[in-house]
N, C-alpha and C positions, 0 to 999 in steps of 0.2 A: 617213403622217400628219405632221402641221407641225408642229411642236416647239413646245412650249407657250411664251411668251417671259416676259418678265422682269415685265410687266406684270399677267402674271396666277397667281404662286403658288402652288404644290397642295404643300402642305405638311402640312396638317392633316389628323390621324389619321383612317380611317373609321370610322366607329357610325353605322349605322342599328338601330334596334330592332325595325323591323321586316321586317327581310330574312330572308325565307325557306331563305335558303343560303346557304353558305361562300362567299368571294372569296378571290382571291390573298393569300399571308399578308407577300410580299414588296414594300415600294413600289417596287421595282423593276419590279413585273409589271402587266399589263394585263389590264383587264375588256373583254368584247365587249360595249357595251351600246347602247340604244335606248330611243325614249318609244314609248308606244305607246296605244291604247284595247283594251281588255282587256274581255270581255262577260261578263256575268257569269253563274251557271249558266242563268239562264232563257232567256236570248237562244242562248247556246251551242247549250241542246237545239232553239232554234228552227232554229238555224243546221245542224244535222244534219237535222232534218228536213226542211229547203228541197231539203237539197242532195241526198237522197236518192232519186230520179227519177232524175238526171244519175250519179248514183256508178254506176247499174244498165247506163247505155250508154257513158259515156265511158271511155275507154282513159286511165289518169293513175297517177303515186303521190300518194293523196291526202291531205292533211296532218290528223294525229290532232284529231281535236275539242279536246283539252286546250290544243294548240298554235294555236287562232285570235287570231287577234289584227289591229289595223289600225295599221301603223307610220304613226308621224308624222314623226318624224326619226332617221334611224340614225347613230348617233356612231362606231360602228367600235371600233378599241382606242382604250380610255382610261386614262393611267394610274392606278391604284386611289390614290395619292397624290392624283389630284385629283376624287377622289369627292364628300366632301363640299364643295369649291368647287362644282362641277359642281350638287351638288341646293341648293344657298345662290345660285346665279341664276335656278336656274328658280321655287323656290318662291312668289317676289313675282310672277310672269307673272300677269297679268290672265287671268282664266276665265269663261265664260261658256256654263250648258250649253247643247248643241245637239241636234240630230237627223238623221242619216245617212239616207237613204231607199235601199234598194237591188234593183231588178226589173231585172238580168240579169247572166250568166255572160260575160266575156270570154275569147276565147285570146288571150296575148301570146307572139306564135312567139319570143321572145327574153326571157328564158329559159325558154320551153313550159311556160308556166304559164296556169291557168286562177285566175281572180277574181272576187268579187264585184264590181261598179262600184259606186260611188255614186251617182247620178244628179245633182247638183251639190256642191258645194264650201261648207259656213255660213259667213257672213263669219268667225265665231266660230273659226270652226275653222283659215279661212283667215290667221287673226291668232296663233292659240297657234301655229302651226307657223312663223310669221313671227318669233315671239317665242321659240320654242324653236332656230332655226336663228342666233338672235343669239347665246344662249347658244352654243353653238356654236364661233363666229366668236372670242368673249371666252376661248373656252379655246385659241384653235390650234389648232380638228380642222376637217377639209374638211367645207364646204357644198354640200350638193346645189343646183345651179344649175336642174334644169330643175322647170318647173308641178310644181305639187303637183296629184295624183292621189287622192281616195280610194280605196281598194280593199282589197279582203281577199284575199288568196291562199289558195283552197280545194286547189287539185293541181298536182304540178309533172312535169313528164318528160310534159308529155300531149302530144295528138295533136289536130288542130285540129278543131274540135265546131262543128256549126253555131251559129250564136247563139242561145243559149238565154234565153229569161223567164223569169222566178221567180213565185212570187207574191210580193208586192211586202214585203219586211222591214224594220223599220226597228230603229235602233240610236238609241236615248236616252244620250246622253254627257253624264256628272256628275263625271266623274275621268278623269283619263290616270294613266300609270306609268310609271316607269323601271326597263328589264327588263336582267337578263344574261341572255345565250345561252351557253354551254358547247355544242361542238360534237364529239360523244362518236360511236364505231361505231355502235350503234343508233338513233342521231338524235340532235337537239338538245336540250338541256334550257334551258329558261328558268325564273329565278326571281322575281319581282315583287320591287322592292328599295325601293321606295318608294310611293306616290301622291299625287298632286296635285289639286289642282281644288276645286269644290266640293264634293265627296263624300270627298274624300284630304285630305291634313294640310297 
């Protein structure tokens, strides 16, 4: 990760009020975090029941319902010193909701993972992730250089499935978030530490 430079400060204490869970208590240490569209229970249980056909044939380890999610920009470690900088440039990002459409299961043989696609890309959406990867850039963490992909990642460790249809799902997005991941023996834990948008603060 690229050293934050002189330009951009992370000095100031974290408080959020509304974070779900503990962070590093050291500014020394580092949060794994990411923005992401987060579904909310309605959509989740649509989201099991789409995929439920495909969990009966394909071969995969397939990721808990609790844990879906559709990353926008993954930040990586950041240092917990510059938390609140971090959510004080994304805040003012222009938002504008959208709508995700999504009718079919990808394999991607690298890392053997199966996805939801999007079927295209909203300007809207094409623009917060242009506008979250600036932030980004203003703190000294590596930017993803290649196309932005929407996609969900439903299993990982799979084995290549023919191409599957869905019936066709769609995701209404009013908020995005900034998630931690802790990466523990029984799997990951993510906590929701903020949200944004129109429907977030």
């Amino acid at each position: 990760m690229a050293r934050i430079g002189a330009k951009t400060p992370c000095r100031t204490p974290f408080d959020v009020s509304d974070a779900r869970g503990p962070l590093p208590e050291s500014e020394a240490a580092t949060a794994r975090l990411f923005f992401a569209l987060w579904p909310d229970d309605g959509l989740r249980e649509t989201l099991v029941k789409t995929l439920r056909p495909l969990r009966k044939t394909a071969t995969a380890r397939w990721v808990r319902p609790e844990h879906y999610h559709l990353t926008l920009v993954f930040l990586g470690a950041v240092p917990v010193a510059c938390l609140d900088r971090l959510m004080a440039l994304a805040a003012p990002l222009p938002f504008a909701p959208f709508e995700l459409e999504f009718q079919r299961v990808e394999f991607w043989p690298r890392p053997r993972v199966l996805c939801l696609t999007a079927v295209q890309t909203p300007q809207p959406l094409a623009e917060l992730v242009a506008g979250l990867n600036g932030v980004a850039a203003q703190l000294g963490l590596p930017v993803e250089q290649r196309p932005y992909r929407a996609h969900l990642t439903v299993a990982r460790k799979a084995h290549e499935p023919p191409l599957e249809t869905i019936t066709p799902l769609h995701w209404p997005a009013r908020d995005y978030c900034l998630v931690q991941s802790v990466t523990r023996p029984e799997g990951p834990v993510y906590t929701v530490l903020r949200r944004f948008g129109a429907a977030g603060s």
